[in-house]
N, C-alpha and C positions, 0 to 999 in steps of 0.2 A: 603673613602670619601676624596676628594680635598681639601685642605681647602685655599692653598696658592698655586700660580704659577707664578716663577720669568722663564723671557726668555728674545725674543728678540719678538720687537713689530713687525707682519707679515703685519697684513692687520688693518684697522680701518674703520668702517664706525658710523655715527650717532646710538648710539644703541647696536654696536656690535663690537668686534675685535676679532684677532687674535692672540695668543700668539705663538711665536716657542718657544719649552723645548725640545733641544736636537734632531728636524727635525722630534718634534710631535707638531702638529699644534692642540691647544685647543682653541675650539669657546664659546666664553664667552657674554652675554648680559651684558648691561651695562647703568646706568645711562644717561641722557648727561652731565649731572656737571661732570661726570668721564670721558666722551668721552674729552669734553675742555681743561681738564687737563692734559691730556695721550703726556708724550715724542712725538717724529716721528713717522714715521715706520721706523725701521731698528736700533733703538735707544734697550737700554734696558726696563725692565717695570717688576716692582713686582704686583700683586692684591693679595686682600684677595678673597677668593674663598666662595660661597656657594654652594654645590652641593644639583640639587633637582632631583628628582629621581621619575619618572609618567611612568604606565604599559607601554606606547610605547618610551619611551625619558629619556635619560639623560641631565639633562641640567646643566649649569655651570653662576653662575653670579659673578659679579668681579665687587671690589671697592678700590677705592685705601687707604681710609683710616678705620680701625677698627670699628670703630663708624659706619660709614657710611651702615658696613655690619650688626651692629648690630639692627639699625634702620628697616633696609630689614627685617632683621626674627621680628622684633617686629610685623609689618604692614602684615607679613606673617599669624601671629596668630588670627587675626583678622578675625571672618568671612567674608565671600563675597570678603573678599583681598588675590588673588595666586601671585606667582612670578610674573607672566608678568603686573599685577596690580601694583604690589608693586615697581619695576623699573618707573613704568608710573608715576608714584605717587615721587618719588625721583629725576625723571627729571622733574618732574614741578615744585619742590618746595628744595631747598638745604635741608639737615637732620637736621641742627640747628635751620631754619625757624620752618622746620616743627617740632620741639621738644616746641618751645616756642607757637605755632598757639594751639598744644595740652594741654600743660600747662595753656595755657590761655583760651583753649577754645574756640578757635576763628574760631570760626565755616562757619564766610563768608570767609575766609581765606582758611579753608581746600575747600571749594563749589568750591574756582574760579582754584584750579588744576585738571585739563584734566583727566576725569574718577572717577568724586569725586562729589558723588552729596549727595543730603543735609541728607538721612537717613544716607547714611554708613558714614557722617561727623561728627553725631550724635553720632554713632555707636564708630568712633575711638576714640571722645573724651573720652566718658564713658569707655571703654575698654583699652585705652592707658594715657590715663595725669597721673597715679602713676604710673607707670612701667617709659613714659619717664621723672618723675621726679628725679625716683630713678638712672637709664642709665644715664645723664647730672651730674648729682653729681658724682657719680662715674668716668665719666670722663673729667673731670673738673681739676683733678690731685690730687695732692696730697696738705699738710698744712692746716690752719686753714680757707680760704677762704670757703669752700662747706661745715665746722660746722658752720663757722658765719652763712653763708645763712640760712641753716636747724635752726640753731638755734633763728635767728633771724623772719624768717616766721612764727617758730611755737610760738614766744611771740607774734604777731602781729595775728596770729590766734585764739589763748587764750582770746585776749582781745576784738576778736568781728568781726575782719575785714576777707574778703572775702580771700580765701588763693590763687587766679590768683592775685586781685589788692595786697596783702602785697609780693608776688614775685617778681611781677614785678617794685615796688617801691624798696624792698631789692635790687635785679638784679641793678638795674639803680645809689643807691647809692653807690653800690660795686663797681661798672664795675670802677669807677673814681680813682681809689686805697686803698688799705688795711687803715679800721677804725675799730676800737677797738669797741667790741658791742654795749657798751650802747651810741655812738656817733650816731651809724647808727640805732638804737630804736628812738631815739630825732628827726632823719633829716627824715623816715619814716611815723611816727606818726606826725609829723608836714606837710607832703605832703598827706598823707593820711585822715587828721581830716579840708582840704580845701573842 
């Protein structure tokens, strides 16, 4: 299996490019948030690689950042979502959008990207919002920010409140810089009890 292919960038178009490895040309599908971001042609280029594997095809998707790919097999596992779904679905909408659209729930959110209508919207929230809540923690990095968060949503969860609205209140007071838990309980609960 492929997993990674660094070369020199061949050809690009909306969807798709070329990688040369050594005067082997690999055709890759591709996002377009990944196509915008892609060096030149002729430039170098790393992707992470997904190989899928169907009785008449090999195919090959490529993203440039790990997340990005891990987002893909998420939306992979999902019935009624294959690879060329799942690219469709990741050029409509960036993989961070769409981690928070899930998290939250946000259901007219996931309807308005191209290939996404309202049952399988239904479908990814139920099947995906604790997988991508678990994926976004984990990569979020390392220290005590992503135990505040967990820690801090699941006291906000205990005491009654909706666990999209106590994240996205946690989320919003975090993002502004590192507070000590019970600062950011006080400034939650105080936004949340409006």
């Amino acid at each position: 299996m492929i997993a990674k292919i660094s070369g020199t960038l061949a050809h690009k178009v909306p969807g798709e490019v070329i990688v040369d490895v050594g005067g082997v040309g690999y055709h890759l599908y591709i996002p377009l948030n990944v196509f915008y971001r892609l060096p030149e042609v002729g430039e170098p280029v790393s992707l992470y690689v997904h190989t899928h594997l169907r009785e008449d095809a090999l195919q090959l998707f490529g993203f440039l950042e790990q997340g990005e790919k891990q987002v893909f097999l998420l939306l992979n596992n999902v019935a009624g979502i294959g690879p060329k779904l799942a690219i469709n679905i990741l050029s409509g909408i960036p993989a961070d959008d769409l981690a928070q659209a899930l998290k939250e729930g946000d259901q007219l959110r996931l309807v308005s990207i191209p290939g996404v209508g309202k049952k399988l919207a239904e479908r990814m929230v139920v099947e995906l919002r604790d997988k991508f809540l678990t994926l976004r923690t984990e990569e979020t990095g390392q220290g005590d920010g992503p135990q505040l968060m967990q820690d801090a949503v699941s006291a906000l969860v205990n005491l009654g409140y909706r666990r999209p609205d106590a994240e996205k209140s946690v989320r919003e007071i975090t993002q502004r810089g590192e507070r000590p838990l019970p600062e950011v309980l006080k400034e939650a609960l105080r936004r949340l009890s409006r």
